[in-house]
TILUM-456014 format. One line per 3 residues: number of its first residue (from 0); for each residue y, z, x of C-alpha. Coordinates in nm, 2 decimals, m for minus. Layout:
residues N
NUM	Y Z X; ...
END
This chain:
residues 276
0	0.00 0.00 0.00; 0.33 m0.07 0.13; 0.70 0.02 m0.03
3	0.99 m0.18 m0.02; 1.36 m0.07 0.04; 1.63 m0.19 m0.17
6	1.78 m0.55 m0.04; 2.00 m0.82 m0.20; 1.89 m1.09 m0.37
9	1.67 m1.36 m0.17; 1.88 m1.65 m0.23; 1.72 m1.85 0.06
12	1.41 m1.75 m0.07; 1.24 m1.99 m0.34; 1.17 m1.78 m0.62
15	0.83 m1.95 m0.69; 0.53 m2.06 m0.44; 0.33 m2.38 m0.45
18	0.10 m2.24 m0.79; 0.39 m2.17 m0.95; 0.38 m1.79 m0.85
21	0.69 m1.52 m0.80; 0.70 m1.46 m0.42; 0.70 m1.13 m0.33
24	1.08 m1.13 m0.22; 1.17 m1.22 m0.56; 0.90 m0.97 m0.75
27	1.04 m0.68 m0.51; 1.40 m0.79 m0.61; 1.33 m0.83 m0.98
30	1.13 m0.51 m0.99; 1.44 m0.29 m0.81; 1.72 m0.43 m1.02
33	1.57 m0.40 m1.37; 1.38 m0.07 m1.33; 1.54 0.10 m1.02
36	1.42 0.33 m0.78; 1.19 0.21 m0.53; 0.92 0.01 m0.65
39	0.58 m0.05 m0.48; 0.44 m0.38 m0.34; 0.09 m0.36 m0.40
42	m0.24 m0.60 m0.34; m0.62 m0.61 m0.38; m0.84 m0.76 m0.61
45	m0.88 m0.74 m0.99; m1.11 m0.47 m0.98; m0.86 m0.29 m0.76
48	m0.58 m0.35 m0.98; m0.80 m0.16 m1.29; m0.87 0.10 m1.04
51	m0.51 0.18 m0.97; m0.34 0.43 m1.27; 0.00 0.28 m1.34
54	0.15 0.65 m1.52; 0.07 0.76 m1.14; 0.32 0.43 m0.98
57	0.69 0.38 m1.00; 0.80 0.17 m1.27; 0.86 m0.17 m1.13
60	0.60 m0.09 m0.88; 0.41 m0.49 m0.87; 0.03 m0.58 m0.80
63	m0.08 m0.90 m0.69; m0.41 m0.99 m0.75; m0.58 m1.14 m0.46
66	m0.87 m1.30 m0.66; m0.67 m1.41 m0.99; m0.33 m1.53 m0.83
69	m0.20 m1.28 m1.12; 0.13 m1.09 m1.06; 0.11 m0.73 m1.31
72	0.36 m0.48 m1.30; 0.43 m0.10 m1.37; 0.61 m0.07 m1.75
75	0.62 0.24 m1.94; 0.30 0.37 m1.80; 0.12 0.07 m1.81
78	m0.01 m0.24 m1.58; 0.20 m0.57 m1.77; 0.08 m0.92 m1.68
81	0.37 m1.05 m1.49; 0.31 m1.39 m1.38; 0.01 m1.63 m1.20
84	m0.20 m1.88 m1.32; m0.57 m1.80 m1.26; m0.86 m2.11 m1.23
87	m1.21 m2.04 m1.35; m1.48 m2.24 m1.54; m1.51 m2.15 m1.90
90	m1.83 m1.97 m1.86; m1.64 m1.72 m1.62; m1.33 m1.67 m1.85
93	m1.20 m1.31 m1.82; m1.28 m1.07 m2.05; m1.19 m0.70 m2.12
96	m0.78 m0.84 m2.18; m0.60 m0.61 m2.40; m0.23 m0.62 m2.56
99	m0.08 m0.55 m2.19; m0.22 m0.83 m2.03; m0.02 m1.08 m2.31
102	0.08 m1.40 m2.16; m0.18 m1.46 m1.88; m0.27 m1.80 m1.82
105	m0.61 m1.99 m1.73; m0.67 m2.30 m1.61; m0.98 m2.42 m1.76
108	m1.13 m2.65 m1.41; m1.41 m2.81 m1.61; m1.21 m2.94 m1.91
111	m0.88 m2.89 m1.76; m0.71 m2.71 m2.02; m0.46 m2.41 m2.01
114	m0.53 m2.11 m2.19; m0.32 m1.82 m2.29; m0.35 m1.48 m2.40
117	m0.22 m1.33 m2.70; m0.24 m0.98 m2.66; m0.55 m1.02 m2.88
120	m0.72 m1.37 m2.85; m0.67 m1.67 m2.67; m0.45 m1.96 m2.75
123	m0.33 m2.33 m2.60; m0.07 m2.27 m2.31; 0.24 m2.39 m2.29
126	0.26 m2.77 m2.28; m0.10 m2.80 m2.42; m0.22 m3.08 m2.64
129	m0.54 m2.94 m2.68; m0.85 m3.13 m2.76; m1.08 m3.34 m3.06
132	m0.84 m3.69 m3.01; m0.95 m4.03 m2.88; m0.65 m4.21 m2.63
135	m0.75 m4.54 m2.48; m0.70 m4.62 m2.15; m0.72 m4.94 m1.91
138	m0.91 m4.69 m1.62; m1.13 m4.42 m1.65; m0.86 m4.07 m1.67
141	m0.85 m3.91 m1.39; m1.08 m3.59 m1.35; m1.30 m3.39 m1.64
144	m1.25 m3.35 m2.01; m1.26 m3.69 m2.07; m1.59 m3.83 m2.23
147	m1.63 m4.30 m2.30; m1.68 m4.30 m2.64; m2.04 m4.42 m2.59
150	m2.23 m4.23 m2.83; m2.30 m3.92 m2.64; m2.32 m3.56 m2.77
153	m2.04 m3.30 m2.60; m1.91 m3.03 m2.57; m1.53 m2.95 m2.63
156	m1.31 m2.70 m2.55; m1.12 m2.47 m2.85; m0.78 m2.33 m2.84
159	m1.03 m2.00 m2.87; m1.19 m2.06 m2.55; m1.53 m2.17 m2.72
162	m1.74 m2.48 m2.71; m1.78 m2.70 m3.00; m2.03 m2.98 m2.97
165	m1.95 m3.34 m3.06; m2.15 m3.60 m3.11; m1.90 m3.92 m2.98
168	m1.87 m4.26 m3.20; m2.02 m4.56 m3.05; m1.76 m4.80 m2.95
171	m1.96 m5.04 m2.73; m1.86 m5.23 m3.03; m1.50 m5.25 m3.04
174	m1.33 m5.16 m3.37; m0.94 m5.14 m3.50; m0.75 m4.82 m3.54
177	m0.69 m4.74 m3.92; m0.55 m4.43 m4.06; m0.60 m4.27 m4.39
180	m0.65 m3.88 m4.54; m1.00 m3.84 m4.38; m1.19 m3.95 m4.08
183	m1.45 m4.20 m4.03; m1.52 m4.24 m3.70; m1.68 m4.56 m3.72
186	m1.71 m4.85 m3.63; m1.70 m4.90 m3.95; m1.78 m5.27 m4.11
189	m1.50 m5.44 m4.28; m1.36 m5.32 m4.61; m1.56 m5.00 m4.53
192	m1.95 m5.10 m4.63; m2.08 m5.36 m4.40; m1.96 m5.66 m4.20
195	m2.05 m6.03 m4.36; m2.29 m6.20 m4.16; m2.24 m6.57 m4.35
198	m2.16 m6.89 m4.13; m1.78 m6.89 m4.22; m1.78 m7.19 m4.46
201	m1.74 m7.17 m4.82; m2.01 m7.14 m5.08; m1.90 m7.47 m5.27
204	m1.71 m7.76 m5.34; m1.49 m7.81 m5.64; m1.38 m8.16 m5.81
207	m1.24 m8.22 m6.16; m1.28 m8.45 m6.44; m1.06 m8.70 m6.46
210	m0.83 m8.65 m6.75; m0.84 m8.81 m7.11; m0.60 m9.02 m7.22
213	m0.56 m9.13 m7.59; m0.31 m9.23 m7.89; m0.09 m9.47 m8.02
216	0.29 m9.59 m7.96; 0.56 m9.39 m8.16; 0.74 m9.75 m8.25
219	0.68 m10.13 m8.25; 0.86 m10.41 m8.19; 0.88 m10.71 m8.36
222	0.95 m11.06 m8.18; 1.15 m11.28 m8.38; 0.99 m11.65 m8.43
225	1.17 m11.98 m8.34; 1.37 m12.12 m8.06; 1.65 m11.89 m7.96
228	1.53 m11.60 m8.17; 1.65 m11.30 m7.98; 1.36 m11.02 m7.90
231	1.41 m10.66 m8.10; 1.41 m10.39 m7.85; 1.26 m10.01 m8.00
234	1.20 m9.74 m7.71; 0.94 m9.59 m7.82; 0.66 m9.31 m7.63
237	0.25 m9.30 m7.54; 0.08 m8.96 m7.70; m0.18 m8.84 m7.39
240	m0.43 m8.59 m7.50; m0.53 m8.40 m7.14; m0.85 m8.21 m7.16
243	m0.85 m7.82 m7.18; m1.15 m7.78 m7.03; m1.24 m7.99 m6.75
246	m1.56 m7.95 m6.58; m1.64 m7.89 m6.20; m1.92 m8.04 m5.99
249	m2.04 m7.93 m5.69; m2.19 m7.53 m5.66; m2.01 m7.24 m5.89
252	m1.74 m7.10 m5.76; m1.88 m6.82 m5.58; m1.65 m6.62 m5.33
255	m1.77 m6.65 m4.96; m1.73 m6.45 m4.64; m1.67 m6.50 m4.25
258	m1.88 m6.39 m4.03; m1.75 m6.10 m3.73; m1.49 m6.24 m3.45
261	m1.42 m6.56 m3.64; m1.10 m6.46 m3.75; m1.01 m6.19 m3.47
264	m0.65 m6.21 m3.34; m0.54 m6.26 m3.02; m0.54 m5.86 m2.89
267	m0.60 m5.58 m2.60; m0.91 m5.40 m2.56; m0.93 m5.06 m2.41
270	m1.14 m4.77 m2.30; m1.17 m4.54 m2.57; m1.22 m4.21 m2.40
273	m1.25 m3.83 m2.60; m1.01 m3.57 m2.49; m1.29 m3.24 m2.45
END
């Protein structure tokens, strides 16, 4: 254990380290201005820091976790969480965390996710997205918890710190996005039942009848007989009866269907990949 006089602020001193850590300079500083006296700067491992009784430490007194990269320090009595961001697997998540240790952070290293504590449970961290989406990409994402949506069963990580396991959709046969108020991860065949396996040519042929024509003049004319006899002119009209119900030849007019990729647009493809 060593203790730490009172000093001025470490202005040439960054206040954070390379992990995002307080440096000690900056803990020491921070502990001495907001709780006064003269604080401890301690060290050892976690179970060192639970072995230590904070009512018996000046407040402000700090303890940096050797094994954790956590920061906690003396408040009311009590061993705070201060600051640090610790990496572990999520089978070796810490347990035992209680309302003083609110705030702590995890880096999850096989699904690459930040946790936080609550004070009772654990949660996203900040600037989380979580997991359960699908983001294409035109390379494989960099590092784990990512999964090719090939069909295989995973696991994913909750915003509890549990596993949930997924069984992946299949898109070794590439599908469009579409939304809606429920999820069907597909591929899915078109119109939602199953995609049309016909040539792409329609089922028939359609022709008409030609139409029938029939009745008589509304007026006549008549010519005049002799030499120079002058022609009466009448205008006069043609009545045509069209038929109502003209027939087709050829086969009925049945609807018909395209077959897959015969009328695909021009488009991108990418790698549809599972955020774990």
């Amino acid at each position: 254990m060593s203790i730490t006089t009172f000093m001025n602020a470490p202005v040439r001193t960054p206040q954070t380290d390379k992990d995002g850590n307080v440096t000690k300079q900056w803990v020491d500083w921070y502990g001495q201005k907001y709780f006064g006296g003269q604080p401890e700067y301690l060290s050892g491992t976690y179970s060192e820091l639970l072995a230590e009784n904070p009512a018996q430490l000046s407040e402000g007194t700090t303890f940096y976790v050797t094994d954790r990269g956590w920061t906690y320090i003396v408040r009311g009595g009590y061993w705070e969480w201060l600051t640090g961001v610790y990496k572990a697997t999520q089978a070796n998540l810490p347990v035992g965390l209680g309302l003083h240790d609110e705030g702590l952070t995890v880096f999850v290293t096989d699904y690459r996710h930040l946790l936080r504590w609550s004070g009772t449970a654990w949660e996203w961290g900040p600037g989380e997205n979580g997991s359960g989406f699908i983001c294409g990409f035109l390379d494989a994402p960099m590092g784990s918890g990512w999964h090719l949506c090939d069909g295989s069963v995973v696991n994913r990580l909750d915003a509890d710190g549990g596993l949930t396991s997924v069984t992946l959709p299949d898109y070794s046969t590439a599908a469009y996005l579409k939304l809606g108020t429920t999820v069907l991860a597909g591929p899915n065949g078109a119109g939602g039942t199953s995609q049309s396996v016909s040539a792409g040519t329609p089922a028939g042929t359609v022709t008409q009848t030609t139409p029938v024509t029939s009745g008589t003049p509304s007026g006549t004319s008549s010519a005049a007989v002799g030499v120079g006899a002058t022609l009466a002119a009448s205008n006069h009209t043609h009545n045509v009866a069209v038929d109502a119900n003209p027939t087709f030849s050829g086969a009925a007019m049945a609807g018909h269907s395209h077959g897959p990729g015969t009328l695909d647009l021009a488009n991108t493809q990418l790698k549809a990949y599972y955020r774990q």
